[in-house]
ChimeraX commands (.cxc) that place a marker at each C-alpha (Angstrom):
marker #1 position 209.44,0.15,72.90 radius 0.5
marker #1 position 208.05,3.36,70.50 radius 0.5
marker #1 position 206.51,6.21,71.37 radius 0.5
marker #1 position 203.25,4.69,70.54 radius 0.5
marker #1 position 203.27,2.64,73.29 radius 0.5
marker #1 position 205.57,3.33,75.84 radius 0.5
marker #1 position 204.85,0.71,78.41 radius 0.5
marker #1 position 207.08,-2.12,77.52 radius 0.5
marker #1 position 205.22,-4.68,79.83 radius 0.5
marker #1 position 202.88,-6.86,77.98 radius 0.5
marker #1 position 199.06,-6.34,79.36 radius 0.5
marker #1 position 198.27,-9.64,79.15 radius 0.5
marker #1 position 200.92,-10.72,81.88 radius 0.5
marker #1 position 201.73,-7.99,83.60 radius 0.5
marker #1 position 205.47,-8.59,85.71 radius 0.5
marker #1 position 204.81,-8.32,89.51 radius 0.5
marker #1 position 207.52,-6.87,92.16 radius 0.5
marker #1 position 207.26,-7.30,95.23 radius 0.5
marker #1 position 208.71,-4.62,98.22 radius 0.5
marker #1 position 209.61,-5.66,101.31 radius 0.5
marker #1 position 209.09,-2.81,104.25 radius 0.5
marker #1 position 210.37,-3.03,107.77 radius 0.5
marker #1 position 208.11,-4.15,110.38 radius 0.5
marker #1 position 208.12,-1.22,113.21 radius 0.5
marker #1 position 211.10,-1.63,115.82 radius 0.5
marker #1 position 212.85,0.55,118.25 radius 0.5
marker #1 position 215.91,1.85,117.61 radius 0.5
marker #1 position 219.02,-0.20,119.67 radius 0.5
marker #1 position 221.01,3.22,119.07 radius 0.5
marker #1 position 218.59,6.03,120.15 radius 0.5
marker #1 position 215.52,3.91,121.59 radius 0.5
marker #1 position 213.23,5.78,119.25 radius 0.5
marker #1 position 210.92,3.99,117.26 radius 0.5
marker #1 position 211.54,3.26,113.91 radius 0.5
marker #1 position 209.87,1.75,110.21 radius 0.5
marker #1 position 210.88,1.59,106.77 radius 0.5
marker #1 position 211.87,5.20,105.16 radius 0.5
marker #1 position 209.06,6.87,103.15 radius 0.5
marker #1 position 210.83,7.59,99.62 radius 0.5
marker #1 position 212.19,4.11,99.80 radius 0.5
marker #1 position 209.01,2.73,99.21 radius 0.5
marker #1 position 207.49,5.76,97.24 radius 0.5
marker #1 position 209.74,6.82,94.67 radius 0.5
marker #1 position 210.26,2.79,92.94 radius 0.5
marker #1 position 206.44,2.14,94.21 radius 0.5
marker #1 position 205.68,5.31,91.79 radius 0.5
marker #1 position 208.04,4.43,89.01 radius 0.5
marker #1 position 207.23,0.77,88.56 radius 0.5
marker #1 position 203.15,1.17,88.58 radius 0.5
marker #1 position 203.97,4.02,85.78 radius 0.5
marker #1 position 206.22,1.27,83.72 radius 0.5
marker #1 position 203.08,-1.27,83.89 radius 0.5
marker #1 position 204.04,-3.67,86.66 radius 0.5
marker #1 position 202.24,-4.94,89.01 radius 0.5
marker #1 position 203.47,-4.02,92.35 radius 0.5
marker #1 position 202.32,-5.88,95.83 radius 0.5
marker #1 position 203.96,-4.98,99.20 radius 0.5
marker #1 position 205.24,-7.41,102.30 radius 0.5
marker #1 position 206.55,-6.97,105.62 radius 0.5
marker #1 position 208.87,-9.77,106.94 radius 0.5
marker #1 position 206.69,-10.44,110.05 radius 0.5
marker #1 position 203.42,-9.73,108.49 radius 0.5
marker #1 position 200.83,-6.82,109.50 radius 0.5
marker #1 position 201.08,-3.50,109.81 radius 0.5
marker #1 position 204.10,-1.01,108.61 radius 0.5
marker #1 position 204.92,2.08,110.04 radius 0.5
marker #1 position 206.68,4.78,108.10 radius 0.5
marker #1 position 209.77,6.29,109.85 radius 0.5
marker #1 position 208.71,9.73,111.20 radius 0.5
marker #1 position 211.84,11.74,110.01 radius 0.5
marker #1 position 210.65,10.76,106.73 radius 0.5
marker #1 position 207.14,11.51,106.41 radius 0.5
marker #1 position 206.64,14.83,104.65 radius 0.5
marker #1 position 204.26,15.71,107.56 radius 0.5
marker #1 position 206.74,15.32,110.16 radius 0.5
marker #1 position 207.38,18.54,112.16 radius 0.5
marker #1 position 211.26,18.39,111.88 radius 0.5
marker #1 position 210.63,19.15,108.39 radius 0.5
marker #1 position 213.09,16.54,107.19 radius 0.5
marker #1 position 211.46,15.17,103.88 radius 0.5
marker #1 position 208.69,17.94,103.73 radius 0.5
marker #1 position 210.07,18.75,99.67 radius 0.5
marker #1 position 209.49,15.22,98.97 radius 0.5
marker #1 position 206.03,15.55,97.04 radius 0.5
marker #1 position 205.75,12.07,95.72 radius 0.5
marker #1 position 205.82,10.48,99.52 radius 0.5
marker #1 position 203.37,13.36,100.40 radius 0.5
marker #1 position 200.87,12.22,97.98 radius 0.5
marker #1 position 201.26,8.36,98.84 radius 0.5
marker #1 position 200.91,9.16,102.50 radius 0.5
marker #1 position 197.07,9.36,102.78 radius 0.5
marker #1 position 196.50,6.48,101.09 radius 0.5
marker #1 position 194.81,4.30,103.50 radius 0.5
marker #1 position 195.10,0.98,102.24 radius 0.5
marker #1 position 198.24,0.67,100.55 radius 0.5
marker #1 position 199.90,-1.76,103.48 radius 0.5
marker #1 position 197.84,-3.95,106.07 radius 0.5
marker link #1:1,2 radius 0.2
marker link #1:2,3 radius 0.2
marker link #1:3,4 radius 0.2
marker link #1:4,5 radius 0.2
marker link #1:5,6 radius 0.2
marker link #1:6,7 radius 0.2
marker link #1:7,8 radius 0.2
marker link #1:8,9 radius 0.2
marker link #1:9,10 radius 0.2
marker link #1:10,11 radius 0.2
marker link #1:11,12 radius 0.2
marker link #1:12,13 radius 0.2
marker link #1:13,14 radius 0.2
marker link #1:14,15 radius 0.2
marker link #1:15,16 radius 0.2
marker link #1:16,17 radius 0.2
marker link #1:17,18 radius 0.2
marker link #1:18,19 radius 0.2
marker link #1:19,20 radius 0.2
marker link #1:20,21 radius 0.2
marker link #1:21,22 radius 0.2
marker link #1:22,23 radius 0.2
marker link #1:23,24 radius 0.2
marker link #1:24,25 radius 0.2
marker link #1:25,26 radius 0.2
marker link #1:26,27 radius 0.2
marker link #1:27,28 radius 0.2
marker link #1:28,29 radius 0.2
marker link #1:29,30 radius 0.2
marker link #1:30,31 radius 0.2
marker link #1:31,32 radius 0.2
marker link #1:32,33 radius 0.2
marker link #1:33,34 radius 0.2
marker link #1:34,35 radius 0.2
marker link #1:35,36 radius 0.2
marker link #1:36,37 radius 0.2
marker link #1:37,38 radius 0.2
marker link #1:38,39 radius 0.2
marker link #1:39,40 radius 0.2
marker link #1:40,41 radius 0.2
marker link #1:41,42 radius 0.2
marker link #1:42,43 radius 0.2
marker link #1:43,44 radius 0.2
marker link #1:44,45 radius 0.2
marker link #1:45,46 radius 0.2
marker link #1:46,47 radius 0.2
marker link #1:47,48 radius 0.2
marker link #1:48,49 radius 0.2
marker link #1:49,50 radius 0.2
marker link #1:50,51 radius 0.2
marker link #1:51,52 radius 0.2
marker link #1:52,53 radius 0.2
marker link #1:53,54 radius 0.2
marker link #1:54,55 radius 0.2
marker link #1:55,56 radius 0.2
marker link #1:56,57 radius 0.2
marker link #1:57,58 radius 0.2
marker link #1:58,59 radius 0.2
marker link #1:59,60 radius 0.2
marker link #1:60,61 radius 0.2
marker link #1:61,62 radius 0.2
marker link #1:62,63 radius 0.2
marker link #1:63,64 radius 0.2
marker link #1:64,65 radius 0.2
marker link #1:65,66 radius 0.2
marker link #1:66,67 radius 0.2
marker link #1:67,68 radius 0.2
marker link #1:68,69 radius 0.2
marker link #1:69,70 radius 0.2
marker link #1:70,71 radius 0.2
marker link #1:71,72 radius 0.2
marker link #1:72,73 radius 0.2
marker link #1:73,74 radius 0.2
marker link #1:74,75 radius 0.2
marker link #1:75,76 radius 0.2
marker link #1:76,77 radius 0.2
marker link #1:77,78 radius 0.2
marker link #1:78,79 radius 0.2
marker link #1:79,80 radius 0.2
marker link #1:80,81 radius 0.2
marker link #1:81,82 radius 0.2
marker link #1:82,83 radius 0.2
marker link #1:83,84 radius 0.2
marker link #1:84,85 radius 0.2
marker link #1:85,86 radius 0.2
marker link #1:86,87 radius 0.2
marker link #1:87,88 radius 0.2
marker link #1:88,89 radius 0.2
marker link #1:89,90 radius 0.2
marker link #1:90,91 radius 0.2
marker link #1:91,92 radius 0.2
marker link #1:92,93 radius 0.2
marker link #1:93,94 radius 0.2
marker link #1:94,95 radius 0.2
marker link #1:95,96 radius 0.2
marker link #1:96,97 radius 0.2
view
């Protein structure tokens, strides 16, 4: 690693990491509904495409993933609303199907 290049990874074969996210459930404790937590995903997600990798995510049963509403930025509780790097991940409309 220099300063020159700071991306360790090799171009030519680029490492691959997979995430796993939570399908959407209910919650046995509250009954709410419930899916994998925002800055989970966002903050390594962010981190490893910056390093070089090549990053590709999976949900145990397949299809769609939810984010848990407590922490999306958006959410009206206000919960994760200083966490900027979920915020700009958020719109993203095809980064899970």
């Amino acid at each position: 690693m220099s300063l020159r290049d700071p991306n360790p990874v090799s171009k030519q074969a680029r490492k691959r990491i997979a995430i796993v996210l939570a399908n959407p459930a209910t919650s046995t404790t509250t009954g709410w509904p419930v899916g994998f937590w925002w800055s989970e995903l966002t903050h390594p997600y962010y981190a490893f495409v910056e390093a070089g990798y090549e990053v590709e995510l999976f949900s145990p049963r397949g299809g769609a993933c939810q984010g848990d509403a407590m922490s999306d930025p958006r959410d009206a509780s206000g919960y994760s609303e200083h966490d900027l790097i979920s915020m700009g991940f958020v719109p993203t409309p095809s980064w899970c199907s």
